[in-house]
C-alpha positions in Angstrom: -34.8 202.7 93.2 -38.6 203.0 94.1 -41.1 200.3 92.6 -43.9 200.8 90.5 -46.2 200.7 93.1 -44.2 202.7 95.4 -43.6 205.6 92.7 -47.4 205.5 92.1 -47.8 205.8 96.3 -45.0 208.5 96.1 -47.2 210.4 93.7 -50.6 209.8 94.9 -49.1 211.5 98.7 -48.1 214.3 96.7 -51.0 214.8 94.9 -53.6 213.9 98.2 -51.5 217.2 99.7 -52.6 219.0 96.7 -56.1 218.6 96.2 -56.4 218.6 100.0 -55.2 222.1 100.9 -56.8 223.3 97.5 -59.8 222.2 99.3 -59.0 224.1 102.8 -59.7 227.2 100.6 -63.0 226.6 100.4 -63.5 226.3 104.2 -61.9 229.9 104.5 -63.3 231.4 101.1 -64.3 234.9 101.7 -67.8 236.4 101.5 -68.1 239.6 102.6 -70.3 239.0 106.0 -69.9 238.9 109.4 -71.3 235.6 111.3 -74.4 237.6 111.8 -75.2 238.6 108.4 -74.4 234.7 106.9 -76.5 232.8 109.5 -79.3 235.7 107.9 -78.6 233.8 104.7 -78.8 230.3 105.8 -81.0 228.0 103.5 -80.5 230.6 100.8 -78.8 228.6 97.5 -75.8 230.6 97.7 -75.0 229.9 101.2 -76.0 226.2 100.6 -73.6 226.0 97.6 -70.7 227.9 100.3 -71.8 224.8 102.8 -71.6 222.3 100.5 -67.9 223.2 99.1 -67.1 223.6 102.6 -68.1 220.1 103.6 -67.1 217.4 100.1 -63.5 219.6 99.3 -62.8 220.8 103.3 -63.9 218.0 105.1 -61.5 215.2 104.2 -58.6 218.4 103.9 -56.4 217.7 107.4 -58.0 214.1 108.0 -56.2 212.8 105.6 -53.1 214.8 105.6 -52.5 214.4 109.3 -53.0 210.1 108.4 -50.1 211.2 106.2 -47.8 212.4 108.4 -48.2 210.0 110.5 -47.5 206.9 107.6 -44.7 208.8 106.7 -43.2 209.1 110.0 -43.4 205.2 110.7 -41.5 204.9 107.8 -38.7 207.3 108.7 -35.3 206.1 109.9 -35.1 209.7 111.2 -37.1 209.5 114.2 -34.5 207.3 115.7 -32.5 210.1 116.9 -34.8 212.5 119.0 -33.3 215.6 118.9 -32.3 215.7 115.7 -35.7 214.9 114.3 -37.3 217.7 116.4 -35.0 219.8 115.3 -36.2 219.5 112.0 -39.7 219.7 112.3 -39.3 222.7 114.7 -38.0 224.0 111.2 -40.0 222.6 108.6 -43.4 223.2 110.7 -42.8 225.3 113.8 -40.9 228.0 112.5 -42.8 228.5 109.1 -45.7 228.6 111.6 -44.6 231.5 113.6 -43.1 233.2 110.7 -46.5 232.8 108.7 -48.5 234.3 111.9 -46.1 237.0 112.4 -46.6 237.8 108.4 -50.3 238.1 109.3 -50.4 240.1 111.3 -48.1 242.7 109.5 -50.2 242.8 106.5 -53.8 242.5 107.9 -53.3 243.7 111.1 -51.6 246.7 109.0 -54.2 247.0 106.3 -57.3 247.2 108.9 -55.4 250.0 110.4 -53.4 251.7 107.4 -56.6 251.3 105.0 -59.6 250.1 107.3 -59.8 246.7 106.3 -62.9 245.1 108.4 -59.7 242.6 110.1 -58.5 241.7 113.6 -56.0 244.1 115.2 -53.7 243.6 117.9 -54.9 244.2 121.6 -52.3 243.5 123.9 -49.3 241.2 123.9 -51.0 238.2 125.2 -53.5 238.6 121.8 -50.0 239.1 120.0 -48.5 236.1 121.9 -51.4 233.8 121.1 -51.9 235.0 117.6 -47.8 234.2 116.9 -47.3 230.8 118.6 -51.3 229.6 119.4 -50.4 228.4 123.2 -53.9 228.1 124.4 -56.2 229.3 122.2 -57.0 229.2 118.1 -56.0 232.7 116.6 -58.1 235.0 115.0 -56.1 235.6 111.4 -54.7 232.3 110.7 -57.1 230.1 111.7 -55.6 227.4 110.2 -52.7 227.3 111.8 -53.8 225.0 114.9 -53.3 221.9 112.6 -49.3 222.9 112.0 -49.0 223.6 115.7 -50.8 220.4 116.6 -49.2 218.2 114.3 -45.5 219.9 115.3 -46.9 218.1 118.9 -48.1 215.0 117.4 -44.2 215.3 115.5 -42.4 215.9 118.8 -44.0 212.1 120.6 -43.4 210.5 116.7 -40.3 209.0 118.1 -42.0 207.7 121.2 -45.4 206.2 119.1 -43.2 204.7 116.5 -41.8 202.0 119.4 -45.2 201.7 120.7 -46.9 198.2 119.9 -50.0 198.7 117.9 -52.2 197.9 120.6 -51.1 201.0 122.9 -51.5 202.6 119.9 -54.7 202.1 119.0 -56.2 203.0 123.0 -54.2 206.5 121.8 -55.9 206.9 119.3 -59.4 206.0 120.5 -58.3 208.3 123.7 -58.2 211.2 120.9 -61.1 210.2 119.1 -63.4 210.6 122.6 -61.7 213.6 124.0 -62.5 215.0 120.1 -66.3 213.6 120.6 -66.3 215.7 124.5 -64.5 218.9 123.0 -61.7 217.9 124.7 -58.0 219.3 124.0 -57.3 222.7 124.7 -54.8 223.9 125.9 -52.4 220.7 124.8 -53.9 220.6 121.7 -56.1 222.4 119.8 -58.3 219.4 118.0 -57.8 216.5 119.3 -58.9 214.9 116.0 -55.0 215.1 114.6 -53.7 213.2 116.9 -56.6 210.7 115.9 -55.7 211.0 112.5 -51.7 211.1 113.1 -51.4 207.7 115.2 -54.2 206.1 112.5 -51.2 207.4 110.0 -48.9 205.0 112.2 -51.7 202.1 112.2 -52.1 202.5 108.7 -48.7 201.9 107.5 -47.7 198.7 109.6 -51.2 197.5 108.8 -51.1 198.1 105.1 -54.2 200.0 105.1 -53.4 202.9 102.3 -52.5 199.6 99.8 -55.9 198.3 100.6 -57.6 201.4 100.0 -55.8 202.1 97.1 -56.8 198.6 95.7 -60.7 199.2 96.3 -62.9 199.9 93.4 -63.4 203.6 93.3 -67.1 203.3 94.2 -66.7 201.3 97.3 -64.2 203.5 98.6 -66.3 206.6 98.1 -69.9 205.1 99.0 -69.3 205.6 102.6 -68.4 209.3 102.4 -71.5 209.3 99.6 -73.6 207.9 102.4 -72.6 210.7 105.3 -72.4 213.6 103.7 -75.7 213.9 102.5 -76.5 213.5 106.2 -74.1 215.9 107.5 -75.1 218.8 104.7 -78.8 218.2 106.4 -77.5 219.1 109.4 -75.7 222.1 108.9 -77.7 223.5 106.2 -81.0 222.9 108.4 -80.7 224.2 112.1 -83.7 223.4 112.7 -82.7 219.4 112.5 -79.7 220.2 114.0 -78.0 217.1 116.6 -77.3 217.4 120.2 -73.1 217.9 120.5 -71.8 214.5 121.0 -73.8 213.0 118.3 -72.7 215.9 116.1 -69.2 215.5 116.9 -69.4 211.2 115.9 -71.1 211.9 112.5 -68.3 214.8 112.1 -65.9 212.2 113.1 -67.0 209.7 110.9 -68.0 211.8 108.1 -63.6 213.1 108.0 -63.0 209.2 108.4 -64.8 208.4 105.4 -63.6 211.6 103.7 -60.0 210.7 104.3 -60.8 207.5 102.9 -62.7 208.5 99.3 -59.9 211.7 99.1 -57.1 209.0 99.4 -58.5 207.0 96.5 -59.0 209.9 94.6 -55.4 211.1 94.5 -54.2 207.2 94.0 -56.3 207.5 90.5 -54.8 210.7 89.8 -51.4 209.3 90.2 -52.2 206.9 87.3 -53.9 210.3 85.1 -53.4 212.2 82.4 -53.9 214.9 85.3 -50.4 213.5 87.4 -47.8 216.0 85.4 -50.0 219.4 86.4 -50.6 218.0 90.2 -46.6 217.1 90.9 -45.6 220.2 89.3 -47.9 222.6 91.8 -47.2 220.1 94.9 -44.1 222.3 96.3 -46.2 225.1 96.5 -49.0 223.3 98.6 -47.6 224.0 102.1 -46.8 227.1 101.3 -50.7 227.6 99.7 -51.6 226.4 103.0 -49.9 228.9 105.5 -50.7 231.8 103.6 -53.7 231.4 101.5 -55.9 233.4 104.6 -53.6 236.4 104.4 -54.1 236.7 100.3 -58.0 236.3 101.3 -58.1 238.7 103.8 -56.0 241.1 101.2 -57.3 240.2 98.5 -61.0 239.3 98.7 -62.6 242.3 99.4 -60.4 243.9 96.2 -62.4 240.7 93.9 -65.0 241.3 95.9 -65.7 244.7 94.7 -66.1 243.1 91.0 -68.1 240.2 92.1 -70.0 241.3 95.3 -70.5 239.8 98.7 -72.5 236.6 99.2 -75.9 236.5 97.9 -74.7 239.1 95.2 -75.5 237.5 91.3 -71.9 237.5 90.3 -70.7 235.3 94.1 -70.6 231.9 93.2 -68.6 232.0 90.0 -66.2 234.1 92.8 -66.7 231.5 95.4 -65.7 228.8 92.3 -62.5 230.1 91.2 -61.2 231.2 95.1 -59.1 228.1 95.3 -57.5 228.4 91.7 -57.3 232.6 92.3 -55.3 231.8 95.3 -53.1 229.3 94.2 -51.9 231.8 91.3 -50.9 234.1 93.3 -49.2 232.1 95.4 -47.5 230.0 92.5 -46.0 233.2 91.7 -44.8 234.5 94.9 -43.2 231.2 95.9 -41.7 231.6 92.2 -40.5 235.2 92.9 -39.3 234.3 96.2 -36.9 230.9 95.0 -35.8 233.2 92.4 -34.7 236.1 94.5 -34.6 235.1 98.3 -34.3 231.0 98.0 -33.6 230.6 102.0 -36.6 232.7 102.8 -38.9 230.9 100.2 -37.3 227.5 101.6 -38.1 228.6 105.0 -41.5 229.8 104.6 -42.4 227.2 102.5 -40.6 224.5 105.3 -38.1 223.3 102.9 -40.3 222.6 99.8 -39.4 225.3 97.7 -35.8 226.9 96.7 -34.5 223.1 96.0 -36.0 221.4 98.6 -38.5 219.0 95.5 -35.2 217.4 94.4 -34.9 215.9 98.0 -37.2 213.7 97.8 -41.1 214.2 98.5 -41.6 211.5 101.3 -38.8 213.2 103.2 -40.8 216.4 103.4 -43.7 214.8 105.6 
């Protein structure tokens, strides 16, 4: 029987996964431009309002769930036996992964050359190799996908880091922190920031750190991220002011700290809403949301965009609004349609949340 307090934490996890990867969408919201065409339009309103969706609802998006996995899996009596623990995130995270890349490329590799759809294509089998399984480079469809394969990593030395005393711990995780600050990683791992954000997970539950949080007053939890994002919108709105690389990379760094921070008191209020009910209920559907919400952009955007027009058109930013909550309908009812008619594919694609999978328990699913 979970406690009050631990119900509320139970919730507030789900929920942070929510408005987290609803928030990814914005990173990855489609405009209609190539790279060239949308630095044409920087400093333009429209393109400010894209940058500043991008930074307050993406930034604090894989911060904070990596610091989740990585509370979650300190708390797991599961890591005690190796092989059966990776055996289970190789299905709940590495499979869904390959499964979600090979999916992309099917339908938008297919639609660029079945309908002309402005999209990557494949160019040999190395691009084909990299595009399914990311080995040494980030892939051009799913961009999103380094996080799974870097937390499936992160996952696979869980066992090891959970025995580790918290001050080898800590040197890990300010080892990640400076090879994130260098551009360090690649090929091992793709941002070095998870594993930053994964062992901090670790710190955070033997330290109590998420209860402390959780106990601030909601303005002091959120003035730091109030504080750097101003900052970090100058930079990247104004090239002209724009920071030398390493100091970039620290105000980045501390800008997702501070975002994982303010998001994680954000969802422990919602856990105590009127707003709880709605969150839990769309929760199962969040991972899935995450693998595939690129391939129903790539699909689907320039279809919308048609109606609303590319960025810079007048009709874009109520588009660019209502992305996130487009998305998450359609994929609401294909992960319905799919538990309905195939529940092992929708509990594989969806790394066991779907098809059953809520009634299990949502800590288990980390």
């Amino acid at each position: 029987m979970l406690t009050a307090d631990a119900a509320r934490r139970s919730d507030a996890i789900a929920i942070a996964r929510v408005i987290c990867i609803i928030g990814v969408v914005y990173v990855h919201a489609w405009t209609g431009l190539n790279g060239h065409d949308l630095e044409s339009l920087r400093g333009t309103p429209q393109e400010g309002l894209r940058w500043t969706l991008m930074e307050i609802f993406g930034r604090g998006a894989v911060p904070l769930l990596g610091l989740i996995s990585g509370w979650l899996v300190e708390g797991s009596s599961r890591t005690q036996d190796w092989v059966r623990h990776v055996r289970r995130k190789a299905r709940t995270i590495l499979l869904p992964m390959v499964m979600w890349n090979a999916l992309a490329i099917l339908f938008v590799s297919g639609a660029a050359w079945a309908l002309g759809l402005s999209a990557p294509v494949p160019q040999s089998t190395g691009w084909m190799f990299e595009e399914l399984f990311i080995a040494s480079r980030n892939p051009d469809i799913n961009v999103q996908m380094p996080f799974l394969r870097d937390l499936f990593l992160c996952m696979v030395a869980a066992p090891l880091f959970v025995r580790l005393p918290a001050g080898v711990l800590l040197a890990i995780a300010l080892c990640a922190a400076l090879c994130q600050l260098l551009g360090w990683g690649p090929p091992v791992l793709m941002r070095a920031s998870i594993l930053f954000f994964f062992v901090m997970g670790i710190l955070a539950r033997r330290t109590g750190l998420a209860d402390r949080v959780a106990s601030l007053p909601f303005g002091v939890a959120a003035l730091p991220f109030i504080l750097l994002m101003p900052a970090q919108l100058t930079f990247a709105l104004l090239p002209a002011r724009a920071l030398p690389g390493v100091e970039a990379a620290m105000l980045d760094l501390a800008v997702r700290v501070a975002a994982a921070m303010f998001f994680w008191r954000l969802a422990w209020s919602l856990a105590g809403s009127a707003a709880r009910g709605m969150l839990l209920r769309i929760e199962p559907f969040a991972f899935f949301l995450f693998c595939s919400h690129l391939i129903l952009i790539w699909l689907g955007g320039p279809v919308l965009g048609a109606i609303f027009g590319k960025l810079g058109s007048p009709l874009y930013p109520v588009y660019l609004l209502m992305q996130p909550l487009l998305v998450l309908a359609a994929v609401m009812i294909l992960g319905s349609l799919l538990s309905r008619t195939t529940p092992a594919l929708a509990r594989l694609l969806s790394g066991g949340r779907l098809a059953g999978a809520w009634a299990q328990g949502r800590l288990l699913a980390a």
